[in-house]
C-alpha positions as CSV (number, residue, x, y, z in Angstrom):
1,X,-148.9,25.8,-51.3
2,X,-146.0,26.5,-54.0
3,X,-146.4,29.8,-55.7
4,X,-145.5,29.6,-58.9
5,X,-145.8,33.0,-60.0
6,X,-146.6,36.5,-59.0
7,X,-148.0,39.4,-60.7
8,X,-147.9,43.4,-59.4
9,X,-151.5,44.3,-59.9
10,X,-149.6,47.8,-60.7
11,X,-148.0,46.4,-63.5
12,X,-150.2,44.4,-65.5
13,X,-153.4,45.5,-66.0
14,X,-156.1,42.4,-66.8
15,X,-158.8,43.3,-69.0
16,X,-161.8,41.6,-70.0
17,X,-160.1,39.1,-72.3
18,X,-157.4,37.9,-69.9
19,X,-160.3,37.6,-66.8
20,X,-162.4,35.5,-69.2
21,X,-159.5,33.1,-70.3
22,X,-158.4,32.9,-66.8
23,X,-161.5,32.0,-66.0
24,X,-162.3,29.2,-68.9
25,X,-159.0,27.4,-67.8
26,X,-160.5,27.3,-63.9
27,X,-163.0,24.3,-63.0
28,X,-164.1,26.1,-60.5
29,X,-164.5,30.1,-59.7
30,X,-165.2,31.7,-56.3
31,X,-166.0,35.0,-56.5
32,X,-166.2,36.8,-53.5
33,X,-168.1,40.8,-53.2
34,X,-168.4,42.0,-49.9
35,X,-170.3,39.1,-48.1
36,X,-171.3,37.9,-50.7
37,X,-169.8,34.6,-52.4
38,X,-170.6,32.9,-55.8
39,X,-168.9,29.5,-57.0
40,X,-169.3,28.4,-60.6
41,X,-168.4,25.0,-61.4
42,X,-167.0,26.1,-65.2
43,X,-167.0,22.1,-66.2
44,X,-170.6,21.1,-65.6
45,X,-172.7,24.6,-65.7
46,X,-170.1,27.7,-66.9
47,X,-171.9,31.0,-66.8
48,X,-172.2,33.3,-70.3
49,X,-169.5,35.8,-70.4
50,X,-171.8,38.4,-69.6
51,X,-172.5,37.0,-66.2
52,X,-168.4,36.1,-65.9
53,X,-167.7,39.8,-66.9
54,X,-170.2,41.3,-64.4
55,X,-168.2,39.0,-61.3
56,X,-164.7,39.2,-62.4
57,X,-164.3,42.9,-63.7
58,X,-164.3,45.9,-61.2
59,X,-165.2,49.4,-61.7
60,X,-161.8,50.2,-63.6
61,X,-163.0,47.7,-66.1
62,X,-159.7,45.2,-65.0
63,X,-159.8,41.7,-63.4
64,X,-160.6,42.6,-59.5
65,X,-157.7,42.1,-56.7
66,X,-156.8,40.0,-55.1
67,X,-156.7,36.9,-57.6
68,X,-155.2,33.7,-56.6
69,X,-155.0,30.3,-59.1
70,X,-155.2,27.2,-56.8
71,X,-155.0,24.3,-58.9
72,X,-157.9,24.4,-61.0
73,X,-160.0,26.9,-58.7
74,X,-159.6,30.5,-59.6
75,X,-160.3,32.9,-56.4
76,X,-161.4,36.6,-57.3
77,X,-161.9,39.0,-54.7
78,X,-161.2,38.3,-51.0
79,X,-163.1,36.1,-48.5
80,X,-161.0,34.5,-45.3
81,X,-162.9,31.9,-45.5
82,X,-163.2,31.2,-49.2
83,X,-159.3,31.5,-48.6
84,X,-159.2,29.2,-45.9
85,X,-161.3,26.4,-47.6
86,X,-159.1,26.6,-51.1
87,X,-155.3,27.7,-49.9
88,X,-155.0,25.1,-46.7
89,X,-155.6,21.6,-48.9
């Protein structure tokens, strides 16, 4: 994996409108909470921006940490194997 850029999660704060566009480029979005995971294919069945806004924005209202682009697939939250699966191709 090539990282092509990084981004201090102290330093730039990503609101509602940034997690939504980030999240409209992505084909795919894995969004991990706890144990919990949820994958939305955003080509064939992309969720409103309600239900995007309820999975991508923490309590503070920002996008949640960690968040990694891979490709196409955009990874909110963190889940080892989620991680695994998408990072090791």
């Amino acid at each position: 994996m090539r990282v092509t850029e990084t981004v201090s999660a102290g330093k730039a704060k990503l609101g509602r409108d940034d997690a939504l566009r980030l999240a409209r480029e992505a084909s795919k979005l894995v969004v991990s909470r706890g144990r919990k995971v949820t994958v939305f294919d955003m080509k064939r069945e992309p969720p409103g921006d309600d239900e995007l806004l309820r999975h991508l924005l923490g309590p503070t209202g920002n996008l949640r940490a960690p968040t990694v682009r891979c490709g196409k697939t955009l990874l909110v939250g963190f889940d080892e194997h989620s991680y695994r699966a998408y990072l090791t191709r």
